[in-house]
Each structure stands twice: as structure tokens, then as C-alpha cells.
C-alpha positions, 0 to 999 in steps of 0.5 A: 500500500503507497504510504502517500496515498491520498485516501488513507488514514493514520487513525485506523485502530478506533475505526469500525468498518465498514464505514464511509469516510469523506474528503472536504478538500476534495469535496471543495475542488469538486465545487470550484470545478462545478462552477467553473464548468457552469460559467456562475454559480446562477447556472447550477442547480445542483442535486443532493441526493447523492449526499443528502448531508448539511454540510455539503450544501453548506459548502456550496452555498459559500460559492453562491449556489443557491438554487438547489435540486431534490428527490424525496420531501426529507431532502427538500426539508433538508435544503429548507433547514439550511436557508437555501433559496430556491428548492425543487422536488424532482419528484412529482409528488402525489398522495400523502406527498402532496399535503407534506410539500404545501406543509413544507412550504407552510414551514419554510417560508424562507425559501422558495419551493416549485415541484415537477408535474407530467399528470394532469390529475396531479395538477388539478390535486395540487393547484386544489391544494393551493387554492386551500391554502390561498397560496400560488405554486410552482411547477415545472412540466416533467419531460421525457426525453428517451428516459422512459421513467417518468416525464411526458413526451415533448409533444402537444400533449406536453403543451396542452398540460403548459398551457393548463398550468399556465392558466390555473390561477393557483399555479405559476408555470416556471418552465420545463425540467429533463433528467436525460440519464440514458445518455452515458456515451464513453466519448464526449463527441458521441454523447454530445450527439445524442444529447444535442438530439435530446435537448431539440425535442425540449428546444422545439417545445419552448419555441412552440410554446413561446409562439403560442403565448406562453412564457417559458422562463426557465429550462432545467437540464440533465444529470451529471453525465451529459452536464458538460455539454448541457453546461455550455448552453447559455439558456439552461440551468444545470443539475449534476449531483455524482460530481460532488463525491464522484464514484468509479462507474463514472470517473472510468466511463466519463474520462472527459470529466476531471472531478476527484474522487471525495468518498471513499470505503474503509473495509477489513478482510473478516476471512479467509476461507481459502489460500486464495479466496478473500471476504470483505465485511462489505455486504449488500447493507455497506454499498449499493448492490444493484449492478453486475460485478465489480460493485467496487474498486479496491485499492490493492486488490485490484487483481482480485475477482469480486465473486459474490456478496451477501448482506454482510461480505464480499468474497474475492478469488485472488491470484495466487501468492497474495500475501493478506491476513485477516484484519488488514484495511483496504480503500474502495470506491464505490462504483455508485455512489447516491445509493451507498451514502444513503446505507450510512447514518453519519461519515468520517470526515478526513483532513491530512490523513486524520479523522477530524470529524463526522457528518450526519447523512441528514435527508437518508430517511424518509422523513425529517419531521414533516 
């Protein structure tokens, strides 16, 4: 193991594992290169639901991000708390979660909150709502842009919800929001491409809505694979969320993209049941399993094959005449993120190689208080 690795820690003897330790430093020169990318700080709305942690919003606020991205109601009581100014639940909300959005809205009045909407009876349920609490709201229409998870086709279908939102006296039309996740071309130029395609679809939508009377002020675009190329579109604001901590599934799959890594695994071999066979007290419940195998990049066990996991191990093969004893401590970067901090309740915080403190995954419950 190199000594002067950035990723280890000399204060191991207390520390349990698995546990998941992050790196503000690096957190920070993620931030700078955000906003660099952006243009201004006014251009991102970046999304919390890989880190749902306080002191991370807090660090981008410090650099003028004000304007903020969510996917369940605890993050955007989260945000609330935190006095950011302007919350978007990228989520359409509908049952219990519609009467907990106006109660955040009720709660924090600090703060500006708007919500996405592809659902003509969620529209009518929420401007009801609104209508009984003598407020206005704002949505943003939800498109589907290739996705196919939620959103609805840019089509005149798409206009004729602007067009109900638009003319519903309890709610205030804010513009059109897409999240093109399927886009993960390897190169910049074939991804560009494909997301250029994309973007004309909601291009066409806004001209043809805008022809038609109706003003679309704001555009809120892509994720943080295709945020390099949505960055460079004045008219856009945009939403990368991995880029805060980053993982390996992207740092290997977008090259283009220079965000360091900031969140990284401490593991213990708890076995060896073979010479050659190794297990990791790194199980279902410590990273997030939903992928084909390796699930992980592990620092020196690079040439080990990552063959199984349950909730509590992974088991790797390795190459024979690998000197590991049960008890040693290794490093890994998860190869998803959002998933794995969201398995953890709090995370170390590491400052030259020392746990300096820890930091409360806040928003990884269902619920805060509302």
C-alpha cells in the first residue's frame, strides 16, 4: 500500500468498518470545478441526493449556489433547514406527498419551493391544494426525453398540460425540467450527439410554446453525465449531483470529466476461507448492490475477482501468492455512489490523513419531521 496515498488514514485502530469516510478538500475542488464548468454559480442547480448531508450544501452555498435540486420531501426539508433559496422536488409528488410539500412550504417560508408535474390529475390535486391554502405554486412540466421513467413526451400533449398550468390561477408555470440519464456515451463527441438530439425535442417545445403565448422562463437540464455539454448552453440551468463525491462507474466511463474522487470505503478482510479466496465485511447493507460485478474498486486488490456478496461480505478469488491476513484495511470506491451514502447514518470526515470529524447523512430517511 503507497504510504502517500491520498485516501488513507493514520487513525485506523478506533475505526469500525465498514464505514464511509469523506474528503472536504476534495469535496471543495469538486465545487470550484462545478462552477467553473457552469460559467456562475446562477447556472447550477445542483442535486443532493447523492449526499443528502448539511454540510455539503453548506459548502456550496459559500460559492453562491443557491438554487438547489431534490428527490424525496426529507431532502427538500433538508435544503429548507439550511436557508437555501430556491428548492425543487424532482419528484412529482402525489398522495400523502402532496399535503407534506404545501406543509413544507407552510414551514419554510424562507425559501422558495416549485415541484415537477407530467399528470394532469396531479395538477388539478395540487393547484386544489393551493387554492386551500390561498397560496400560488410552482411547477415545472416533467419531460421525457428517451428516459422512459417518468416525464411526458415533448409533444402537444406536453403543451396542452403548459398551457393548463399556465392558466390555473393557483399555479405559476416556471418552465420545463429533463433528467436525460440514458445518455452515458464513453466519448464526449458521441454523447454530445445524442444529447444535442435530446435537448431539440425540449428546444422545439419552448419555441412552440413561446409562439403560442406562453412564457417559458426557465429550462432545467440533465444529470451529471451529459452536464458538460448541457453546461455550455447559455439558456439552461444545470443539475449534476455524482460530481460532488464522484464514484468509479463514472470517473472510468466519463474520462472527459476531471472531478476527484471525495468518498471513499474503509473495509477489513473478516476471512479467509481459502489460500486464495478473500471476504470483505462489505455486504449488500455497506454499498449499493444493484449492478453486475465489480460493485467496487479496491485499492490493492485490484487483481482480485469480486465473486459474490451477501448482506454482510464480499468474497474475492485472488491470484495466487497474495500475501493478506485477516484484519488488514483496504480503500474502495464505490462504483455508485447516491445509493451507498444513503446505507450510512453519519461519515468520517478526513483532513491530512486524520479523522477530524463526522457528518450526519441528514435527508437518508424518509422523513425529517414533516
Amino acid at each position: 500500500m503507497n504510504e502517500s496515498a491520498w485516501y488513507q488514514i493514520d487513525n485506523t485502530e478506533s475505526i469500525n468498518s465498514p464505514t464511509l469516510l469523506l474528503y472536504p478538500d476534495r469535496i471543495e475542488k469538486n465545487i470550484q470545478l462545478m462552477v467553473e464548468m457552469a460559467g456562475s454559480p446562477e447556472r447550477l442547480r445542483p442535486h443532493i441526493k447523492t449526499h443528502k448531508t448539511r454540510e455539503i450544501v453548506d459548502m456550496q452555498m459559500s460559492y453562491g449556489i443557491h438554487k438547489f435540486k431534490c428527490a424525496t420531501i426529507a431532502e427538500a426539508e433538508l435544503l429548507g433547514q439550511c436557508g437555501a433559496q430556491d428548492i425543487l422536488l424532482a419528484i412529482q409528488p402525489v398522495g400523502a406527498n402532496i399535503s407534506r410539500f404545501f406543509q413544507l412550504i407552510a414551514k419554510y417560508p424562507g425559501s422558495s419551493f416549485s415541484t415537477i408535474v407530467d399528470n394532469a390529475k396531479v395538477i388539478a390535486r395540487i393547484s386544489d391544494e393551493a387554492a386551500s391554502n390561498k397560496i400560488k405554486v410552482s411547477l415545472f412540466l416533467d419531460l421525457n426525453t428517451g428516459m422512459n421513467r417518468t416525464g411526458i413526451e415533448p409533444d402537444t400533449n406536453a403543451a396542452a398540460l403548459c398551457r393548463l398550468i399556465s392558466e390555473d390561477p393557483n399555479l405559476i408555470f416556471r418552465g420545463l425540467h429533463a433528467y436525460d440519464g440514458h445518455i452515458r456515451e464513453t466519448s464526449i463527441e458521441d454523447r454530445k450527439e445524442v444529447c444535442d438530439a435530446a435537448f431539440d425535442l425540449v428546444s422545439n417545445l419552448k419555441t412552440d410554446l413561446e409562439n403560442n403565448g406562453i412564457t417559458v422562463e426557465t429550462l432545467i437540464m440533465g444529470g451529471s453525465p451529459t452536464f458538460p455539454i448541457h453546461a455550455q448552453r447559455q439558456e439552461v440551468e444545470v443539475s449534476p449531483g455524482t460530481t460532488l463525491l464522484w464514484d468509479e462507474r463514472y470517473s472510468s466511463s466519463f474520462q472527459d470529466m476531471k472531478f476527484l474522487h471525495a468518498a471513499v470505503l474503509l473495509t477489513r478482510i473478516i476471512s479467509k476461507p481459502k489460500p486464495d479466496v478473500i471476504c470483505l465485511d462489505l455486504g449488500h447493507k455497506s454499498i449499493a448492490p444493484e449492478m453486475n460485478f465489480p460493485r467496487v474498486k479496491i485499492f490493492g486488490l485490484e487483481d482480485c475477482e469480486q465473486i459474490g456478496q451477501s448482506e454482510e461480505h464480499l468474497v474475492l478469488k485472488c491470484p495466487p501468492g497474495k500475501i493478506m491476513e485477516v484484519g488488514d484495511i483496504f480503500y474502495a470506491i464505490p462504483m455508485h455512489i447516491c445509493p451507498t451514502v444513503a446505507k450510512y447514518p453519519k461519515t468520517l470526515i478526513v483532513e491530512n490523513s486524520k479523522v477530524k470529524d463526522s457528518w450526519k447523512v441528514a435527508a437518508r430517511d424518509h422523513s425529517l419531521v414533516i
